[in-house]
C-alpha positions in Angstrom: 115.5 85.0 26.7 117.1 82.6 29.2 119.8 79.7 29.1 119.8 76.9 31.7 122.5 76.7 34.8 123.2 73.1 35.5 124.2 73.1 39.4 125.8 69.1 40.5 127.3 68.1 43.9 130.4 66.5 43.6 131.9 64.2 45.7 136.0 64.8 46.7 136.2 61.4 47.6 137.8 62.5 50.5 134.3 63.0 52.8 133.5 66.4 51.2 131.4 67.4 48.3 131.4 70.4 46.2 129.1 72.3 43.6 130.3 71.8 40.1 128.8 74.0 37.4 128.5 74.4 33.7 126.2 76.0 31.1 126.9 73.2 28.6 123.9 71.2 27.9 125.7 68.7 25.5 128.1 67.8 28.3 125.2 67.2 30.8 123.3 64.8 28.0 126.5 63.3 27.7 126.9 62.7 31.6 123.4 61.3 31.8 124.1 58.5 28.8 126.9 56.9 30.5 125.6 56.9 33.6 122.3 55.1 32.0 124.8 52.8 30.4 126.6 52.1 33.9 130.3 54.2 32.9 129.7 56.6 36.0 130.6 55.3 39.1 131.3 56.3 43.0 135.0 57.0 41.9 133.9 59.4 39.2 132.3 61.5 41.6 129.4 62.4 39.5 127.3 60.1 41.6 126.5 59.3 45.0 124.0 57.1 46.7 120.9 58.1 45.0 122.4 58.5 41.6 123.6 60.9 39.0 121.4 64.4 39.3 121.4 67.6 39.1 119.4 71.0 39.5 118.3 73.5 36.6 118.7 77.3 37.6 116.9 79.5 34.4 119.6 82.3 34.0 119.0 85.7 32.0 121.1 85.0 28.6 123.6 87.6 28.8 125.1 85.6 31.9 128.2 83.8 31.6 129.5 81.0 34.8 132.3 83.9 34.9 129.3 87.0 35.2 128.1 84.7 37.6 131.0 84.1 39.8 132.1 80.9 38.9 135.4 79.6 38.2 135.6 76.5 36.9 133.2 75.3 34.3 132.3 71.4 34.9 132.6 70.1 31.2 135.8 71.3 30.8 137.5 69.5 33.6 
């Protein structure tokens, strides 16, 4: 079995950009209903020139963003 890794650059705001992840698809599906109802903008920093996206990584299901190295989970920030 496998889970989906959602991987999103983030812009600072300050010139820099980041990767953000999380594991949470409810989050993501959230995310993607305001920005189709024009909530997200360039000061959110979920979205830059050409839009809110995002890439899919398929991940082995015992993996965990912490497993994986990751710090910070996305949705919960």
């Amino acid at each position: 079995m496998s889970k989906n890794l959602y991987v999103f650059a983030w812009d600072s705001g300050d010139g820099s950009v980041s990767i953000r992840y999380t594991m949470n698809e409810d989050w993501v599906v959230k995310m993607e209903t305001l920005n189709e109802n024009g909530e997200l903008d360039y000061d959110s920093g979920w979205i830059d020139g050409d839009g809110f996206h995002y890439s899919v990584l398929t991940v082995p299901d015992e993996c965990t963003l912490e497993s994986l190295g990751i710090r910070r989970d996305c949705a919960e920030e």
